[in-house]
C-alpha positions as CSV (number, residue, x, y, z in Angstrom):
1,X,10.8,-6.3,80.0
2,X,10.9,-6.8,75.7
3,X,8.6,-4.9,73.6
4,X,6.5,-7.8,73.7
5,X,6.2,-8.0,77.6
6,X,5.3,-4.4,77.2
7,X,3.1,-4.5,74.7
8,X,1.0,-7.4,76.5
9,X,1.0,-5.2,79.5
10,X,-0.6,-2.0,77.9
11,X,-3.5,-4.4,75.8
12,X,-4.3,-6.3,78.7
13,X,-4.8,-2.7,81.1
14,X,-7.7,-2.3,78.1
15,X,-8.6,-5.6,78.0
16,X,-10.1,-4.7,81.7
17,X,-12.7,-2.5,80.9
18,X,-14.6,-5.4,79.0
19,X,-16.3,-3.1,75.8
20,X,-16.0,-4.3,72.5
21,X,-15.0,-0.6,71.3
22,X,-12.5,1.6,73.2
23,X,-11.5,4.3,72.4
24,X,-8.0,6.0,73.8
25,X,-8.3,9.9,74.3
26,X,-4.9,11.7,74.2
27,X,-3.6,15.4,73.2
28,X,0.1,16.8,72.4
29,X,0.4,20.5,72.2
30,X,-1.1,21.9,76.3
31,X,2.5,23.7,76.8
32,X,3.8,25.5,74.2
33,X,4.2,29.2,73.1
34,X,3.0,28.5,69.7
35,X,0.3,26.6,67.5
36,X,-2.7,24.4,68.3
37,X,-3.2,22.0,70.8
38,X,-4.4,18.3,68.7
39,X,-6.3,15.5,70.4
40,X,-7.0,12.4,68.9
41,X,-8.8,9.3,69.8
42,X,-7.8,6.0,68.6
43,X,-10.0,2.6,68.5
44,X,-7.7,0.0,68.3
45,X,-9.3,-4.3,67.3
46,X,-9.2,-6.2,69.7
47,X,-6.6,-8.5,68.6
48,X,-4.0,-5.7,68.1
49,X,-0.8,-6.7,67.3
50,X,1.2,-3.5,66.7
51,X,4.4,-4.2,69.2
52,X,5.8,-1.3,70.0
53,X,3.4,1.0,70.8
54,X,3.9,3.1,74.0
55,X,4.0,6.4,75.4
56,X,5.1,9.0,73.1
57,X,7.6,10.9,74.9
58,X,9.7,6.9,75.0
59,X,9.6,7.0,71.2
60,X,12.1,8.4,69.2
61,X,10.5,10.9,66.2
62,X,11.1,8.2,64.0
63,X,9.5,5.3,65.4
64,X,6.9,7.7,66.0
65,X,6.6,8.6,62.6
66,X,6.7,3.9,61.8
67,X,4.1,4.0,64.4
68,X,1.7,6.6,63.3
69,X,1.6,4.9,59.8
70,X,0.3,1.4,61.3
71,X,-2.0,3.0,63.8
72,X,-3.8,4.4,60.9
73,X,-3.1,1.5,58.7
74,X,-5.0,-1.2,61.0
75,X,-7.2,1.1,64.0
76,X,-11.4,0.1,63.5
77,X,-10.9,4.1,64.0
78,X,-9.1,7.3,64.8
79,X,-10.3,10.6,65.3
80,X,-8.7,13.9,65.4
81,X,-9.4,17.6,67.1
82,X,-7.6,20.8,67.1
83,X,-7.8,24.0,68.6
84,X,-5.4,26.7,67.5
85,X,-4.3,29.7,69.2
86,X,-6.2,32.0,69.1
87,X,-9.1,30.0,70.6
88,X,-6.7,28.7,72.9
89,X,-6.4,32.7,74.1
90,X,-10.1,33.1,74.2
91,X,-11.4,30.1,76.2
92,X,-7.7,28.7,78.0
93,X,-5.7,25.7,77.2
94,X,-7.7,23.2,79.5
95,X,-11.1,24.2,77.7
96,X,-9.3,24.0,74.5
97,X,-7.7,20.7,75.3
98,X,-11.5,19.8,76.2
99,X,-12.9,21.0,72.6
100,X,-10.4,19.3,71.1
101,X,-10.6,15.8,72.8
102,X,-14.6,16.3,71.8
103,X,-14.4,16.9,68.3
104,X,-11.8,13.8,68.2
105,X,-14.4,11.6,69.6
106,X,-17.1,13.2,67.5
107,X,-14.8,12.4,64.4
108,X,-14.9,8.5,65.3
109,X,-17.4,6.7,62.6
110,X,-17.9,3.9,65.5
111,X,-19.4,5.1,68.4
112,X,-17.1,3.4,71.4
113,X,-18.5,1.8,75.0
114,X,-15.7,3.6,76.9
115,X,-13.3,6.6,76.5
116,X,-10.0,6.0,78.5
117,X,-8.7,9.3,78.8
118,X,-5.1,10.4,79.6
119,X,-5.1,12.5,82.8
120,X,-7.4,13.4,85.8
121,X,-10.1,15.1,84.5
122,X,-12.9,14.0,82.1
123,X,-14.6,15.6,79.1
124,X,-17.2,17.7,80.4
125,X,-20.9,18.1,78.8
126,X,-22.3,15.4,76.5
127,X,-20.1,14.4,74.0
128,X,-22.1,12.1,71.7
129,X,-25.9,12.2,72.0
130,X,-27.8,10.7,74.6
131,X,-26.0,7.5,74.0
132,X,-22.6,8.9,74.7
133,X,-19.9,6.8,76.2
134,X,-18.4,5.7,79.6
135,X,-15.6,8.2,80.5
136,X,-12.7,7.0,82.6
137,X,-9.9,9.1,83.6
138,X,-6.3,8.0,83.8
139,X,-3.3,9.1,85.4
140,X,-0.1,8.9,83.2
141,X,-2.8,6.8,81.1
142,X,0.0,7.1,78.0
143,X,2.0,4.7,79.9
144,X,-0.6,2.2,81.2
145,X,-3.2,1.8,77.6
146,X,-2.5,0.2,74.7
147,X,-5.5,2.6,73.2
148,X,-4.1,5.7,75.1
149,X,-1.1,5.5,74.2
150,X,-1.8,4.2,70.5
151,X,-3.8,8.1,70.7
152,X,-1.0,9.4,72.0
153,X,1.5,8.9,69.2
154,X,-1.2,10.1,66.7
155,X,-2.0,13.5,68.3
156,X,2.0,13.9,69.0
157,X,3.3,13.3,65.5
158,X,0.4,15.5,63.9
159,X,1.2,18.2,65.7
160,X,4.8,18.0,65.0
161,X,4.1,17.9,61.1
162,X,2.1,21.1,61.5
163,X,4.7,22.7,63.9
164,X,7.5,21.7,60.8
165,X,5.0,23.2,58.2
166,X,4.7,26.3,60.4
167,X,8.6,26.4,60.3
168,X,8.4,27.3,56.7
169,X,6.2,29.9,56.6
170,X,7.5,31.7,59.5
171,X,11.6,31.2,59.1
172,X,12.3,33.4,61.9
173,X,11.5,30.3,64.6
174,X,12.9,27.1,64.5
175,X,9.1,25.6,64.9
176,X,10.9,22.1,63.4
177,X,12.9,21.9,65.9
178,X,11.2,23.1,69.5
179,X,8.0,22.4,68.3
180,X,7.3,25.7,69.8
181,X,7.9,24.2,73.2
182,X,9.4,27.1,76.0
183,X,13.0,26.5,75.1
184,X,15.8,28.9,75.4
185,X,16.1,28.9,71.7
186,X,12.5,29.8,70.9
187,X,12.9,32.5,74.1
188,X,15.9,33.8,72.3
189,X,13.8,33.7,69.0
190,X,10.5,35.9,70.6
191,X,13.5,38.7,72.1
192,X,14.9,38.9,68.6
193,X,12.0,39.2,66.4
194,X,8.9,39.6,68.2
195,X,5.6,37.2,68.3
196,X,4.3,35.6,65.1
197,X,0.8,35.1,64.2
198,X,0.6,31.5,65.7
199,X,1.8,32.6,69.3
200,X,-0.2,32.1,72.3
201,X,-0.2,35.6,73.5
202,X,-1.9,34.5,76.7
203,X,1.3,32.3,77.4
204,X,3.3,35.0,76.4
205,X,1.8,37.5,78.6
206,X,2.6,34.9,81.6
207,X,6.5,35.1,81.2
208,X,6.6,38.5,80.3
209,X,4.8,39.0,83.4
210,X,7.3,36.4,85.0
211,X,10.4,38.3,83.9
212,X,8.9,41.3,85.3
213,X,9.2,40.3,88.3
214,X,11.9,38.4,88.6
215,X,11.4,35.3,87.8
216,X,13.1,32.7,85.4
């Protein structure tokens, strides 16, 4: 399948749904050890031509990056959400996933017909008034809507920019790189030097808790 093929597949899984607006709901940032957790929602025209969209974790960084630039460029709208740590400690990641994907809808300046959201689970509570949209969950959504996955990129390559920001202010974690992700080299970072102020310290306390007993 060309990028064309692929790209007629994803707008026609929207084209379903029949609303004027949709609005794709996606997050990037549920596993790490460190920094928010960003949702965005993206309302793409209907006559869409941006081949090349897809799932995120397909795209290289900078395609992403190519991407991101003419989601923004030519979208009717795009919202974005964030929760950061420390509210992500307070309330866990799948409430704070939830706020997130809320305020990105709330930040939408056209109210959409339907919200195709990435996963099983939909956005609990009332989201926009008593005129607030259709919610339809999605399994692997990122790799079956255009509008998902056009979300997708945006909330991926936001939080990547803040993750490489947060890499200069705290030099001691290679945030550019792992995004903060669980990889050996951010492990190795924590045994060296401790938490920072943008770790999850619930998601720390988990694999301190695993290494206790055990556990890898």
């Amino acid at each position: 399948m060309n990028k064309l093929e692929r790209f007629n597949e994803l707008k026609n899984f929207d084209k379903q749904y029949n609303f004027q607006y949709i609005a794709g709901i996606d997050e990037a940032g549920r596993g790490p050890l460190a920094g928010p957790v960003v949702a965005a929602a993206a309302i793409l025209p209907l006559d869409c031509d941006i081949v090349g969209i897809d799932d995120s974790k397909k795209l290289s960084e900078p395609k992403r990056n190519i991407l991101f630039d003419e989601i923004m460029k030519n979208a009717v709208s795009v919202g974005l959400g964030m929760c950061d740590e420390k509210i992500i400690d307070e309330i866990n990641i799948l409430q704070a996933t939830f706020w997130a994907m809320k305020r990105a809808v709330d930040a939408l300046n056209i109210t959409p017909g339907c919200l195709l959201i990435d996963g099983n689970k939909i956005i609990p509570g009332n989201i926009s008034g008593d005129g607030f949209p259709t919610q339809i969950s999605i399994v692997k959504g990122d790799s079956k809507s255009l509008s998902i996955a056009a979300a997708g990129i945006i909330a991926k390559v936001t939080r990547d920019r803040i993750m490489k920001n947060y890499g200069k202010d705290y030099p001691n974690y290679s945030f550019a790189k792992h995004k903060g992700y669980p990889t050996k080299a951010h492990y190795e970072e924590i045994t060296r030097s401790g938490t920072c102020d943008i770790h999850r310290k619930s998601f720390l306390l988990r694999w301190k808790l695993k290494i206790a007993n055990g556990e890898k």
